[in-house]
N, CA, C and O atoms as CSV, one atom per row, in Angstrom:
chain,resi,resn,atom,element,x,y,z
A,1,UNK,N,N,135.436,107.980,109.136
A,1,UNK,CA,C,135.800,108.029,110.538
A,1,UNK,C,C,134.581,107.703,111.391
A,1,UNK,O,O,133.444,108.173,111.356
A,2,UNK,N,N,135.233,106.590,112.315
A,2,UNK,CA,C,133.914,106.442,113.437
A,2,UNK,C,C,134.279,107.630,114.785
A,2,UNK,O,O,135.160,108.489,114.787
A,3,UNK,N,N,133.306,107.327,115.826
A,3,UNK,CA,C,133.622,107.710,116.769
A,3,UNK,C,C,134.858,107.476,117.528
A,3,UNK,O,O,135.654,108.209,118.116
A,4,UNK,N,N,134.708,105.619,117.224
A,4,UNK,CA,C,135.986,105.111,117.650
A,4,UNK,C,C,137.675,104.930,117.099
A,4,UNK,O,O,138.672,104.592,117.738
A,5,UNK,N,N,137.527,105.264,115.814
A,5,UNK,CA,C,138.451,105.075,114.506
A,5,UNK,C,C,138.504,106.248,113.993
A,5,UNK,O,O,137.557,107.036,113.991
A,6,UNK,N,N,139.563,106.450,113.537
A,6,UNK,CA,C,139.913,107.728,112.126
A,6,UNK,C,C,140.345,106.889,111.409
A,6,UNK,O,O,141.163,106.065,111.818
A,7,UNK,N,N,139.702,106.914,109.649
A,7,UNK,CA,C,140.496,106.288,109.083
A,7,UNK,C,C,141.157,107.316,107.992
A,7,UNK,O,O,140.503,108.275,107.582
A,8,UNK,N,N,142.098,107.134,107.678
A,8,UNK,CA,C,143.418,107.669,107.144
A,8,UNK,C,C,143.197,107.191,105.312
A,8,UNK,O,O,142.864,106.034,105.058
A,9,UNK,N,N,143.368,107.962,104.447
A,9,UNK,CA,C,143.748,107.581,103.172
A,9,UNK,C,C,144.899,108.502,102.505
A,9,UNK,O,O,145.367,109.569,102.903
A,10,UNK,N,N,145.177,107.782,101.434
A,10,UNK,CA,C,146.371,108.546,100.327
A,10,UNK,C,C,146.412,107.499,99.162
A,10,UNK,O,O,146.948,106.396,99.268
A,11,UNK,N,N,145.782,107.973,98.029
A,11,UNK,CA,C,145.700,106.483,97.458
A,11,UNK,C,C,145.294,105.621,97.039
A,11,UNK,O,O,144.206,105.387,96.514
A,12,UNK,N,N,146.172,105.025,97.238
A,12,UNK,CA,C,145.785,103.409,97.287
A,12,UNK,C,C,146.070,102.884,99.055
A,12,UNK,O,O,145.688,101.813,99.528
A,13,UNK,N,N,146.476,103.463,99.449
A,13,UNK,CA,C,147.011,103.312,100.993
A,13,UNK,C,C,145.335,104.093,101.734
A,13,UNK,O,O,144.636,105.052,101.408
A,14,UNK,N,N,145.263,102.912,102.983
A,14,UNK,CA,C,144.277,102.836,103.911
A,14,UNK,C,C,144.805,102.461,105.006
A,14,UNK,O,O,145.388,101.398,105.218
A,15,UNK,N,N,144.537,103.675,106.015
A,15,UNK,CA,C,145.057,103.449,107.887
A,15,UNK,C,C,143.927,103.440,108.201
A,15,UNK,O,O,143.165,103.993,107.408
A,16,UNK,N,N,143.230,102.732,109.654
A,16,UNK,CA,C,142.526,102.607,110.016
A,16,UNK,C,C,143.143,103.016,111.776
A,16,UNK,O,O,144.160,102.395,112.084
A,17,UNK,N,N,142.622,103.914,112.778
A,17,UNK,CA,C,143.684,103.994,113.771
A,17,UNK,C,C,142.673,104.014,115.072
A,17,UNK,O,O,141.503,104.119,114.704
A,18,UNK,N,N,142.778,103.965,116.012
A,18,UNK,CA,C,141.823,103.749,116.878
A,18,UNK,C,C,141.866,104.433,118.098
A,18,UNK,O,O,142.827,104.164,118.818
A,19,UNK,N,N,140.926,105.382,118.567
A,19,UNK,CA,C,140.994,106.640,119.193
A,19,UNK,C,C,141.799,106.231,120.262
A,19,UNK,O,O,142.830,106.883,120.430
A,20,UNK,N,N,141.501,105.041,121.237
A,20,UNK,CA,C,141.199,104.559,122.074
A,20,UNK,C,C,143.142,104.009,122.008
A,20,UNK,O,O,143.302,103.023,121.289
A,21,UNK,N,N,144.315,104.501,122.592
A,21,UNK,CA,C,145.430,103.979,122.371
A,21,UNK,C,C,146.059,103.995,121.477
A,21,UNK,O,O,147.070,103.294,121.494
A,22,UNK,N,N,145.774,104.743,120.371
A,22,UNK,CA,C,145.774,105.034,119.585
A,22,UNK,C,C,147.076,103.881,118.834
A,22,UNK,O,O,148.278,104.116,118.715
A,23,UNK,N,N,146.469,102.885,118.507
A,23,UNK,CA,C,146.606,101.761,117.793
A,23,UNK,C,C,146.215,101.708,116.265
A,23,UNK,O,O,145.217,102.204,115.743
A,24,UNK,N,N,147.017,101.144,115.795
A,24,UNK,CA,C,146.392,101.345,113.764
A,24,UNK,C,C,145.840,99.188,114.138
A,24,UNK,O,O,146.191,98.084,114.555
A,25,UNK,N,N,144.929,99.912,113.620
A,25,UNK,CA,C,144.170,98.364,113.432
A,25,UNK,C,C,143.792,97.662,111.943
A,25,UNK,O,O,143.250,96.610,111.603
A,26,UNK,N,N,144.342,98.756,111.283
A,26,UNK,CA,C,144.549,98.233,109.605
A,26,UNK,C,C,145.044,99.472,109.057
A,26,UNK,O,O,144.878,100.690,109.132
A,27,UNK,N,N,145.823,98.470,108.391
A,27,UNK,CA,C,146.775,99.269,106.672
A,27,UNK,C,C,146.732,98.214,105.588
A,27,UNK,O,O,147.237,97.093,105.528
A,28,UNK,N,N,145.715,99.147,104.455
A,28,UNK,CA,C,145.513,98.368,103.236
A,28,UNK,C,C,146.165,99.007,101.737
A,28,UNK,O,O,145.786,100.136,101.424
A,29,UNK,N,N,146.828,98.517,101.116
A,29,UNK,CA,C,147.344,98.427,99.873
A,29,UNK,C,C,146.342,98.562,99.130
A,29,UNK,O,O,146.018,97.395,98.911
A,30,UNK,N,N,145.554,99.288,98.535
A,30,UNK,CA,C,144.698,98.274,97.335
A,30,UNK,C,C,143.634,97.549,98.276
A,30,UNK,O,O,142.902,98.009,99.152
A,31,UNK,N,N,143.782,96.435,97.856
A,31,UNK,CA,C,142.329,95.656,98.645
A,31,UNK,C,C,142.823,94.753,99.441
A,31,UNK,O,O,142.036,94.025,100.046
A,32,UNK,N,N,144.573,94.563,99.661
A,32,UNK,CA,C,145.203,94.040,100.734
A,32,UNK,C,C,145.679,94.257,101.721
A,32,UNK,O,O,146.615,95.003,102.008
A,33,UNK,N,N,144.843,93.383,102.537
A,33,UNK,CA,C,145.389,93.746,104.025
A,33,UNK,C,C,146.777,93.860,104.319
A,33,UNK,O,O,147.288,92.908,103.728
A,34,UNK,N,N,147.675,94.504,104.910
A,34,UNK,CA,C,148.975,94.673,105.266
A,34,UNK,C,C,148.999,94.130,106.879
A,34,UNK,O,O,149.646,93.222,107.402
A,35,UNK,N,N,148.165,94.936,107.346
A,35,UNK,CA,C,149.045,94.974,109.122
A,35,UNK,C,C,147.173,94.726,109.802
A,35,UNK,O,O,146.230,95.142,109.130
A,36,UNK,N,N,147.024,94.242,110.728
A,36,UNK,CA,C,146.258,94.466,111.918
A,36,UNK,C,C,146.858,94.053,113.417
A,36,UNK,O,O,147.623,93.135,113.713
A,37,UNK,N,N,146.230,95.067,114.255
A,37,UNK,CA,C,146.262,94.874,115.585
A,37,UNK,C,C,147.886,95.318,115.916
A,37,UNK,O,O,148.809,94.518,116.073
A,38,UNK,N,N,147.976,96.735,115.974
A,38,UNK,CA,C,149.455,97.523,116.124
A,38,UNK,C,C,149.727,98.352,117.704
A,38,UNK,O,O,150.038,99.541,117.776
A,39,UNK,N,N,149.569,97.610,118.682
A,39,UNK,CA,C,149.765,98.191,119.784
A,39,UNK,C,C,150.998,98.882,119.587
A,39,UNK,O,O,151.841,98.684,118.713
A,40,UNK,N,N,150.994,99.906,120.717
A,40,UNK,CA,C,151.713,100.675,120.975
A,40,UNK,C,C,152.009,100.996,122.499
A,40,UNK,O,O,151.281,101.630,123.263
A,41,UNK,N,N,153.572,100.261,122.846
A,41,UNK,CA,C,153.648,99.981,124.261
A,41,UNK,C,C,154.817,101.248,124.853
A,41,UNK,O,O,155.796,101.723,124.278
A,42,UNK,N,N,154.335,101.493,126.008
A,42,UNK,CA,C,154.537,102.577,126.697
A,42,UNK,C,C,154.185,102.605,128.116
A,42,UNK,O,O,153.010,102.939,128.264
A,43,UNK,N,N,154.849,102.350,129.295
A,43,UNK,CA,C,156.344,102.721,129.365
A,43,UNK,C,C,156.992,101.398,129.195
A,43,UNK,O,O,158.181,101.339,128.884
A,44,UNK,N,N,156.312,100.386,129.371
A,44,UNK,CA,C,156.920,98.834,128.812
A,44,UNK,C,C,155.697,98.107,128.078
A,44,UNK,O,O,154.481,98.257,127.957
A,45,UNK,N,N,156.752,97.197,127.639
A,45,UNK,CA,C,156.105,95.955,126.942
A,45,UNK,C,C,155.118,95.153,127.738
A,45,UNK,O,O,155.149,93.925,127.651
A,46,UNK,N,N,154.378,95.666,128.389
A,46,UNK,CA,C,153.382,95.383,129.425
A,46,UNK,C,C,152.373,96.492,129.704
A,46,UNK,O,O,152.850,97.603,129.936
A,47,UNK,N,N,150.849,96.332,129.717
A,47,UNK,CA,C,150.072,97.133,130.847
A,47,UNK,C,C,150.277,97.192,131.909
A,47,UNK,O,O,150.489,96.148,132.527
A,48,UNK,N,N,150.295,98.386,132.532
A,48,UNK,CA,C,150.698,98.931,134.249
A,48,UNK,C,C,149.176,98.879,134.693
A,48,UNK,O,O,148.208,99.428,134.168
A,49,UNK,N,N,149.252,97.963,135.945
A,49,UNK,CA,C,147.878,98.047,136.756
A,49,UNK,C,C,147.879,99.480,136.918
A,49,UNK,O,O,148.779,100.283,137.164
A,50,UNK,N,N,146.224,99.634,136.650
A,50,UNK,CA,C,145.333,100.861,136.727
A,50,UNK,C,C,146.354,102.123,136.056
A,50,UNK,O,O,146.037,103.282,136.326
A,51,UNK,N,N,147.424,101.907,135.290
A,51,UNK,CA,C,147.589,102.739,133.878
A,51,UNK,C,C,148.390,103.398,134.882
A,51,UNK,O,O,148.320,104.613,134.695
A,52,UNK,N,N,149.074,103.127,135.804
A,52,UNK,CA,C,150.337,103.463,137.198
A,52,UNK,C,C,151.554,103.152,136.990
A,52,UNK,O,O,151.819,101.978,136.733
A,53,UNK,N,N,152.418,103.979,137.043
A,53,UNK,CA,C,153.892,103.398,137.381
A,53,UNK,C,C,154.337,104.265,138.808
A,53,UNK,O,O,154.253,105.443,139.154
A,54,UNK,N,N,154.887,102.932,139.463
A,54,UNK,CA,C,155.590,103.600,141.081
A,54,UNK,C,C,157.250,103.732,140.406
A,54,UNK,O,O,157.635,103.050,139.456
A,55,UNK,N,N,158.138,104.811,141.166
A,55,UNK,CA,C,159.302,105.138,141.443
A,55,UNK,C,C,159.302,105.965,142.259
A,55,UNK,O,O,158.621,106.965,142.487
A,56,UNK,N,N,160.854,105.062,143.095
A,56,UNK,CA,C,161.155,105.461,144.260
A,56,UNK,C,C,160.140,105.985,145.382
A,56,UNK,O,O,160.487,106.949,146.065
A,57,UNK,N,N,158.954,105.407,145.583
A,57,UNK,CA,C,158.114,105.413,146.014
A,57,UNK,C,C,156.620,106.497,146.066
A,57,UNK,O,O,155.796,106.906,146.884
A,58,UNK,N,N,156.931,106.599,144.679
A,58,UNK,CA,C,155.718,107.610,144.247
A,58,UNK,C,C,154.552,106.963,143.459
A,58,UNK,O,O,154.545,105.760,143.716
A,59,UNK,N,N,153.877,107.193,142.871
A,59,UNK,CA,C,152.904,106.944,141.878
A,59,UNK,C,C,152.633,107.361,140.973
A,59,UNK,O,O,151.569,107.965,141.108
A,60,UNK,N,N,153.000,107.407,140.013
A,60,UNK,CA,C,152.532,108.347,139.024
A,60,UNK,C,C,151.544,107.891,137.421
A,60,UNK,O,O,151.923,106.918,136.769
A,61,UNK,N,N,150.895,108.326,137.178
A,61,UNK,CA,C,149.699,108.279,136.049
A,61,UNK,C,C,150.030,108.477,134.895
A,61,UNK,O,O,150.265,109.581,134.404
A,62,UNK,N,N,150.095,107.121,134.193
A,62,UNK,CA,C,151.061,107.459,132.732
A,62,UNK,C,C,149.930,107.821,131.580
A,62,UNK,O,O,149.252,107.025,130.929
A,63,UNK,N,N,149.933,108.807,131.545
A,63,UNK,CA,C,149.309,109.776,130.751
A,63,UNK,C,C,150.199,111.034,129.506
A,63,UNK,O,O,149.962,112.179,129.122
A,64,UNK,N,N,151.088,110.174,129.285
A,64,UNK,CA,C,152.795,110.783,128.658
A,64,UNK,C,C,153.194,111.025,127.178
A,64,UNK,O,O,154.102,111.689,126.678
A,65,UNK,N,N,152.030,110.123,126.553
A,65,UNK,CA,C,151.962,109.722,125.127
A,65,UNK,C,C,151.330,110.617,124.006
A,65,UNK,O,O,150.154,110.979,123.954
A,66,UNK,N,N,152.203,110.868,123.235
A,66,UNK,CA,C,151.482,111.452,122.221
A,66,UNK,C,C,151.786,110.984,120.783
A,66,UNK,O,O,152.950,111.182,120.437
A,67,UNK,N,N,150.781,110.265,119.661
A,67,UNK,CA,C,150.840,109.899,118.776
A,67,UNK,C,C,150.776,110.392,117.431
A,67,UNK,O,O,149.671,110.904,117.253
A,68,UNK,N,N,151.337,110.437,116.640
A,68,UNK,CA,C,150.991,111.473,115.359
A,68,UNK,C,C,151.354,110.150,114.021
A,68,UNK,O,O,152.367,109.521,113.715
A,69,UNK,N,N,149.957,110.185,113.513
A,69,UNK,CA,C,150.047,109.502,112.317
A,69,UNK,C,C,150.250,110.448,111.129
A,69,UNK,O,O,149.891,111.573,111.477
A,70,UNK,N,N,150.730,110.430,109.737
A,70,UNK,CA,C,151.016,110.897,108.592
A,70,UNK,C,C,150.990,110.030,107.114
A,70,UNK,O,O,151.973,109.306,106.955
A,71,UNK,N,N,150.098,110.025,106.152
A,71,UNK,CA,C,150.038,109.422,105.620
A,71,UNK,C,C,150.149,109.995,103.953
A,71,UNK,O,O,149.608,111.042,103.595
A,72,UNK,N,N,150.640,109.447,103.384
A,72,UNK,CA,C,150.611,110.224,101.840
A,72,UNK,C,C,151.037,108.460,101.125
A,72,UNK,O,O,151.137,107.338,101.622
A,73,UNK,N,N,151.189,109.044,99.728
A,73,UNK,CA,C,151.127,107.809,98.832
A,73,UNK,C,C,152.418,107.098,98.859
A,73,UNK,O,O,152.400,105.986,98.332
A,74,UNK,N,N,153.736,107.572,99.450
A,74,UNK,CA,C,154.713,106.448,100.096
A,74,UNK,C,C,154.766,105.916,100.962
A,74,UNK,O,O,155.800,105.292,101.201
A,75,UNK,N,N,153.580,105.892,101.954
A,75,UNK,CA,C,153.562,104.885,103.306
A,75,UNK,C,C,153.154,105.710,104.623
A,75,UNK,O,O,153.243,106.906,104.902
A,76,UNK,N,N,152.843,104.991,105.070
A,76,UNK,CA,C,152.144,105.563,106.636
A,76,UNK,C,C,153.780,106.376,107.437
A,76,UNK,O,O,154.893,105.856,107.364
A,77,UNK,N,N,153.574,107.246,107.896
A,77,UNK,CA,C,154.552,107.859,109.403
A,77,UNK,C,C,153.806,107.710,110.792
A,77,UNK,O,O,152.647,108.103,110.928
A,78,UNK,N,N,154.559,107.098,111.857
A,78,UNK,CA,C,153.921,107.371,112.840
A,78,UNK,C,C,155.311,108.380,114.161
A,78,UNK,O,O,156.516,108.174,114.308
A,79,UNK,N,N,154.675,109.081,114.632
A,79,UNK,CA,C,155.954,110.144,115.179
A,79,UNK,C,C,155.589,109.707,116.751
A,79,UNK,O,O,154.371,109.664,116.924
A,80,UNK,N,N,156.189,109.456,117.649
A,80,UNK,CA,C,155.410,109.596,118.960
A,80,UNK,C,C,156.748,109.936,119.922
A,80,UNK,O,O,157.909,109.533,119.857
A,81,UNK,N,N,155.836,111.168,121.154
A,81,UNK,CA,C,156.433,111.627,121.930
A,81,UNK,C,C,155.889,111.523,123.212
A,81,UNK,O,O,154.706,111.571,123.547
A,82,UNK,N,N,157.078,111.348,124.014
A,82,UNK,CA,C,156.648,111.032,125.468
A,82,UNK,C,C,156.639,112.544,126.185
A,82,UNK,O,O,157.466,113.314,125.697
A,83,UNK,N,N,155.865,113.051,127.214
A,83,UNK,CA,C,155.359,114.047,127.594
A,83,UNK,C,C,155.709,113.490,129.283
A,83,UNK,O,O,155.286,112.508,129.892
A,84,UNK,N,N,156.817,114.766,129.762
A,84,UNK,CA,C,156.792,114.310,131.256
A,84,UNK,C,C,156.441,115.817,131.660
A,84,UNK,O,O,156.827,116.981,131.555
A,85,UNK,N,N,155.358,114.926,132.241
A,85,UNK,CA,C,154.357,116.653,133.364
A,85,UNK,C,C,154.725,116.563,134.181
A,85,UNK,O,O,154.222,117.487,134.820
A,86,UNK,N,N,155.848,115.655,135.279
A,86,UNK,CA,C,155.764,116.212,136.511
A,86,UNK,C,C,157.359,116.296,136.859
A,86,UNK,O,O,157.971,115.694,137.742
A,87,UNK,N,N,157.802,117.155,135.970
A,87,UNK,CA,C,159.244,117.432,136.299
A,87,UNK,C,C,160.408,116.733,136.951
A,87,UNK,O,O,161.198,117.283,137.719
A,88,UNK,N,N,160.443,115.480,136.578
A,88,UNK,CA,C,161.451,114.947,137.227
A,88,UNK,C,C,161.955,113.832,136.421
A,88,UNK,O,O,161.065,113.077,136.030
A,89,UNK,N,N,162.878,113.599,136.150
A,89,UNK,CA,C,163.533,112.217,135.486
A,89,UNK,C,C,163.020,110.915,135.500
A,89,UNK,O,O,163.499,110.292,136.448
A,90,UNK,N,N,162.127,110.159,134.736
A,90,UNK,CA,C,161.411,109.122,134.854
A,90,UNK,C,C,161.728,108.248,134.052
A,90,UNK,O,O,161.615,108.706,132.915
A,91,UNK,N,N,162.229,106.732,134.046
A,91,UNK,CA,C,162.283,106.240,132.877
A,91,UNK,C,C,161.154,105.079,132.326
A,91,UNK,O,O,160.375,104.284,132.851
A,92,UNK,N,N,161.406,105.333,131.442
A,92,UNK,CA,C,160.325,104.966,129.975
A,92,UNK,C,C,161.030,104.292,128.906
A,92,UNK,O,O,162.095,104.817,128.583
A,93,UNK,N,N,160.719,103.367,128.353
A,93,UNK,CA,C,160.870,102.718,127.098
A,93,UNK,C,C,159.352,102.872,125.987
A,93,UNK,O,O,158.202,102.610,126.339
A,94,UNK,N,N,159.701,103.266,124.890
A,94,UNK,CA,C,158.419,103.083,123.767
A,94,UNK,C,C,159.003,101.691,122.926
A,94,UNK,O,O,160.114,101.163,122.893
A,95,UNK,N,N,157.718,101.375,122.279
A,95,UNK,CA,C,158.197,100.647,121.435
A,95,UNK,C,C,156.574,100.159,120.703
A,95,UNK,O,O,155.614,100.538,121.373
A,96,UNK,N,N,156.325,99.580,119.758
A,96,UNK,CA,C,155.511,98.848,119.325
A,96,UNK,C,C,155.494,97.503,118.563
A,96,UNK,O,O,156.517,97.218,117.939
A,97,UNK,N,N,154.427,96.622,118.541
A,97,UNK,CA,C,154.515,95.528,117.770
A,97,UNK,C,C,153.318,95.305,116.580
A,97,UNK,O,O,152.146,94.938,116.502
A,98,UNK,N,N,154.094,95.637,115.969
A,98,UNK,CA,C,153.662,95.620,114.498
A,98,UNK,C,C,152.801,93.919,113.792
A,98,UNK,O,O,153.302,92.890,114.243
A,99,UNK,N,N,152.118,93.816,113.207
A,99,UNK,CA,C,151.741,92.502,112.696
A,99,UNK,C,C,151.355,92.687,111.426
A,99,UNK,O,O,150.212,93.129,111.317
A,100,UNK,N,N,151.757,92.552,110.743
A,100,UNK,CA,C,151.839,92.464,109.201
A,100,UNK,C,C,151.857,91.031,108.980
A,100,UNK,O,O,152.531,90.144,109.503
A,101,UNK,N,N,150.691,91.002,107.813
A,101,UNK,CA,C,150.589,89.456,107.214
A,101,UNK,C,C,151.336,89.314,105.801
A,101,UNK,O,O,151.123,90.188,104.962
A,102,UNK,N,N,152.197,88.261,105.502
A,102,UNK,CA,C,153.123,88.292,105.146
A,102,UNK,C,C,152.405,86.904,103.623
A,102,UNK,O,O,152.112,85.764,103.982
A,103,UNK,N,N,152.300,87.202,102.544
A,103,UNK,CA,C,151.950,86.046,101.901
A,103,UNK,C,C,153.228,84.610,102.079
A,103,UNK,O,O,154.455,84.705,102.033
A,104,UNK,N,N,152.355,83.330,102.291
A,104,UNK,CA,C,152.880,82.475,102.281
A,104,UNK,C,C,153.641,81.679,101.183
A,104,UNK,O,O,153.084,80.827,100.490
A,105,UNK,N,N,154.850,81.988,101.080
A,105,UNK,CA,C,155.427,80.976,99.760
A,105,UNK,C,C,155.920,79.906,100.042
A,105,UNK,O,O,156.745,79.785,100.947
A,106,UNK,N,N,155.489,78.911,99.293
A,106,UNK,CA,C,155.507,77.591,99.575
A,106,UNK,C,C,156.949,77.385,98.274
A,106,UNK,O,O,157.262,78.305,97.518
A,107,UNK,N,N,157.435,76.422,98.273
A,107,UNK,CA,C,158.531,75.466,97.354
A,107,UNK,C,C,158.664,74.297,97.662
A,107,UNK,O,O,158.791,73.791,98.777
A,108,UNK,N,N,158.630,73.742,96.438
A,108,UNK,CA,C,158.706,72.480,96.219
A,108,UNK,C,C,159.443,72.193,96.496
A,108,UNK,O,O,160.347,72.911,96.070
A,109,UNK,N,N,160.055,70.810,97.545
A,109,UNK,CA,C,161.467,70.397,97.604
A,109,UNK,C,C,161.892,69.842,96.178
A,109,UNK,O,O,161.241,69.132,95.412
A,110,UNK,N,N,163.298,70.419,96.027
A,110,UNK,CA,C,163.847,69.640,94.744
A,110,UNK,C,C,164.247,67.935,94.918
A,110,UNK,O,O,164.909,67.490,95.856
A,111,UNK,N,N,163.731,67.191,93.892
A,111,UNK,CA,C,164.337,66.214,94.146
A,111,UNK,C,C,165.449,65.347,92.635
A,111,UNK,O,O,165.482,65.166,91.418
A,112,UNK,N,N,165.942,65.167,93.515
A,112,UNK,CA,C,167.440,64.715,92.590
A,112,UNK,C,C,167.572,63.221,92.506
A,112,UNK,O,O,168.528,62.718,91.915
């Protein structure tokens, strides 16, 4: 673990997660890379200038997120919960985008 990173083992399985947004920036098999660069988007599929969302003419500081990684020798868990501190009905979408490198299989065209 860095300052900036926890890294995660079980294994043969390696998370690498990053304090900072808490993003996994690697999952390794063995000595293969699986996944880098795993944002995690909240309240949309977009950054909110200065980390703000307005409704109905308020402002509020999205500070809502809570991430929980879990790891053992069948695969990474990630659990995440949205946290509303200021009592009132807000809406939110989670979601993330995953990037996993995928080996390339090539085939020969058949020819007849």
């Amino acid at each position: 673990m860095t300052d900036d990173a926890h890294t995660m083992r079980s294994g043969s399985l390696t998370a690498i997660i990053k304090v900072q947004g808490a993003e996994m920036c690697s999952l390794k098999d063995g000595g293969a890379l699986s996944s880098s660069a795993t944002p995690l988007l909240v309240p949309i599929v977009e950054r909110l200038a200065n980390d703000e969302m307005r409704h109905p003419g308020r402002t509020y500081q999205m500070t809502r997120l809570m991430a929980t990684y879990a790891i053992d020798d069948r695969g990474l868990d990630l659990s995440l919960t949205v946290i509303n501190t200021v009592g009132e009905t807000l809406p939110v979408s989670v979601g993330g985008h995953p990037a996993f490198k995928w080996p390339k299989l090539y085939r020969k065209a058949a020819r007849h």
